[in-house]
N, C-alpha and C positions, 0 to 999 in steps of 0.2 A: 360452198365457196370458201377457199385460202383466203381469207383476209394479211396483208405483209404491210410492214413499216420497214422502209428503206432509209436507214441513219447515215449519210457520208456528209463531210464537208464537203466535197466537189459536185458543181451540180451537175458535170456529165454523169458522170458515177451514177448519182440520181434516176438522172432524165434516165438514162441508158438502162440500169437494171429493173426501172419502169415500164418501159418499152418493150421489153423481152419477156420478163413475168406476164402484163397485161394482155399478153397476146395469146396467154393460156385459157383453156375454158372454164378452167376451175380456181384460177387463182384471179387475186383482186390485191393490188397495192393501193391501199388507201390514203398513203401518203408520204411523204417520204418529207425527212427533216435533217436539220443538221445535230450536232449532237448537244449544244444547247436548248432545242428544243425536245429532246427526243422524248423527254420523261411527258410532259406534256401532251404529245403528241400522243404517245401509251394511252394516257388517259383519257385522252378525247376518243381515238379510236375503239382502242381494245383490238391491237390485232391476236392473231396466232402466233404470228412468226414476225420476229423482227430483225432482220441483216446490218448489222450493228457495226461498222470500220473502228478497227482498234486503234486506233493513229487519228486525232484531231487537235486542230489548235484549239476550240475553243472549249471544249470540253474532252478529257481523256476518256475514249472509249470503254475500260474496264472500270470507270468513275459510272455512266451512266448502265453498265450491266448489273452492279453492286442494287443501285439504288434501284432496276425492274425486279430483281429477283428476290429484293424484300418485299414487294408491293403483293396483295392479295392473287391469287389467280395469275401469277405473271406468266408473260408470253414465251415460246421456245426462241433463243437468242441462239444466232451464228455470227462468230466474228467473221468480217471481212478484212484480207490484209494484200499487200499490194509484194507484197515478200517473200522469198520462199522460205525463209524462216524468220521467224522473229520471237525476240523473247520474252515476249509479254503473250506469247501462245499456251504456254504450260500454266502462267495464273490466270487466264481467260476463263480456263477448264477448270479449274480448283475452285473457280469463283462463280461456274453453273451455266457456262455456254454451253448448251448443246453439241457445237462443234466448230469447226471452221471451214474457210476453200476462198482460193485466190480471186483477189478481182478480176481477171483473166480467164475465170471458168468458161469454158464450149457454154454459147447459150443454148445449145439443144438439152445441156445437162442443168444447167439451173430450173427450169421447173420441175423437175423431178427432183432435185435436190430440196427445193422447198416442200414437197408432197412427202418427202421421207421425214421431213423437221416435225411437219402438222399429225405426222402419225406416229409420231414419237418415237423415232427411229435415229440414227447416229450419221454425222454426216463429215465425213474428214475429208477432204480435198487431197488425191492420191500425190500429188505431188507434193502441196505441203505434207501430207503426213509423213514422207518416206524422210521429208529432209529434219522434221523433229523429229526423226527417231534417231537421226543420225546425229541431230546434235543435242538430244535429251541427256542429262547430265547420268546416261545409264552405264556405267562401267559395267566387265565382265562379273563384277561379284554382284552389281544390280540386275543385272538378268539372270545371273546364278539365281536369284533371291523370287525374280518373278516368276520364273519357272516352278519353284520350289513350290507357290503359293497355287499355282494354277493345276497341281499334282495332289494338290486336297478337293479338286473339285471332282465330282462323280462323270463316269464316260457322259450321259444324258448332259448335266449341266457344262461339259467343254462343248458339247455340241450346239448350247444355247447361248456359249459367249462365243464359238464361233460369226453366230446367224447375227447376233447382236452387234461385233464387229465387221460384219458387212450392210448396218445400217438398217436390218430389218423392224419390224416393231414388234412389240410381241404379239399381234393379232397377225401379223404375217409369218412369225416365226412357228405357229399353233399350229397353221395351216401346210407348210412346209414340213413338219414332221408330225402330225396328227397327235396334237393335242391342245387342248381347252386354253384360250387367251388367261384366264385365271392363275391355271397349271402354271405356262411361263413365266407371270408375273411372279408367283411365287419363285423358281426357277431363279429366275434374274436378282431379287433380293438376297438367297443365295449365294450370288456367284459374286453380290455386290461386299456381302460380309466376310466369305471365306478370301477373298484377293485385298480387303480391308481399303477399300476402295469406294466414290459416294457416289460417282455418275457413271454410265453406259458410255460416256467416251472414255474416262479413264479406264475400265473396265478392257475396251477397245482395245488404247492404246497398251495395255499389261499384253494383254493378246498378243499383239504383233510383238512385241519385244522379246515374248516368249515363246514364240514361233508357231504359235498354235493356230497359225491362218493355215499353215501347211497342209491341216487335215483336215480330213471335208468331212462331213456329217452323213451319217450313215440313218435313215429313217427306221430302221431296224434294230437301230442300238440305244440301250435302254441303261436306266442307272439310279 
């Protein structure tokens, strides 16, 4: 069982992405708080996952992810935002959100969104992510530069920061092109050093910028 903490100041917000999750068989929202309580709430629960709104009056949302992600064992954080872009999205991810996706998400896609968080997989909301890429401060000499970076990676590892950029985990990525959860872990640290880069979303986001979603992964291609 998904154990989730749902952090919004509005309690439709709440109520709503409680109602939706709870109706899963495998996920459990064990409580949902506002963002002054949220640290508190961590600790009493301990969830997995916790859906974190980057936007509150009473507590600023990248104040309470700062303070889970120094705490021991901290939970996989997604920011929620009600925007399609915003720009407090690029320090969310510098500061160890897993990922993001609009309060607007299809609820047929939120529990499966939350199953890709718990399995340690990348989760960008296809529409917010197309509009940060559009207004990520990446001029042409920044994607000159990403590309450049993603062209020291071995065929095998662009095939692992492909998988990685469609949110897979690496126990799924192992399985997808036959090899050992261990292998891609290693793989992934990799792919995290050579692009000089600290999370699987940034990782992601280098990805798309540098066009490397284009090519698909060939199970046969080694490196």
């Amino acid at each position: 069982m998904i154990r989730v903490v749902v952090v919004d100041d509005e309690a439709l917000v709440r109520s709503g992405f409680g109602l939706i999750l709870g109706a899963a068989d495998d996920i459990e929202v064990v409580a949902t708080s506002t963002g002054s309580e949220a640290v508190e709430t961590f600790l009493k629960e301990r969830p997995d996952v916790v859906l974190l709104d980057i936007r509150m009056p009473d507590v600023d949302g990248l104040t309470v992810l700062r303070e889970l992600r120094t705490m021991p064992d901290p939970p996989v954080v997604a920011m929620l935002t009600t925007f399609d872009t915003d720009e407090y999205i690029l320090t969310a991810l510098d500061c160890g959100a897993a990922g993001f996706l609009l309060k607007d998400t299809e609820p047929d896609q939120l529990a499966q969104l939350v199953r890709t968080l718990a399995a340690g997989g990348v989760v960008l909301s296809p529409k917010a992510s197309r509009t940060l890429l559009r207004g990520h401060p990446g001029t042409e000499t920044a994607v000159d530069e990403d590309a450049a970076r993603v062209r020291l990676l071995t065929t095998r590892e662009r095939q692992v920061l492909v998988l990685v950029a469609e949110g897979l985990s690496n126990t799924d990525i192992g399985a997808r092109i036959h090899l050992g959860a261990g292998t891609v872990k290693d793989h992934v640290s990799a792919i995290l050093t050579k692009l000089r880069v600290t999370s699987r979303v940034q990782a992601a986001l280098l990805a798309q910028r540098a066009g490397l979603l284009d090519e698909r992964p060939r199970p046969g291609d080694g490196g």
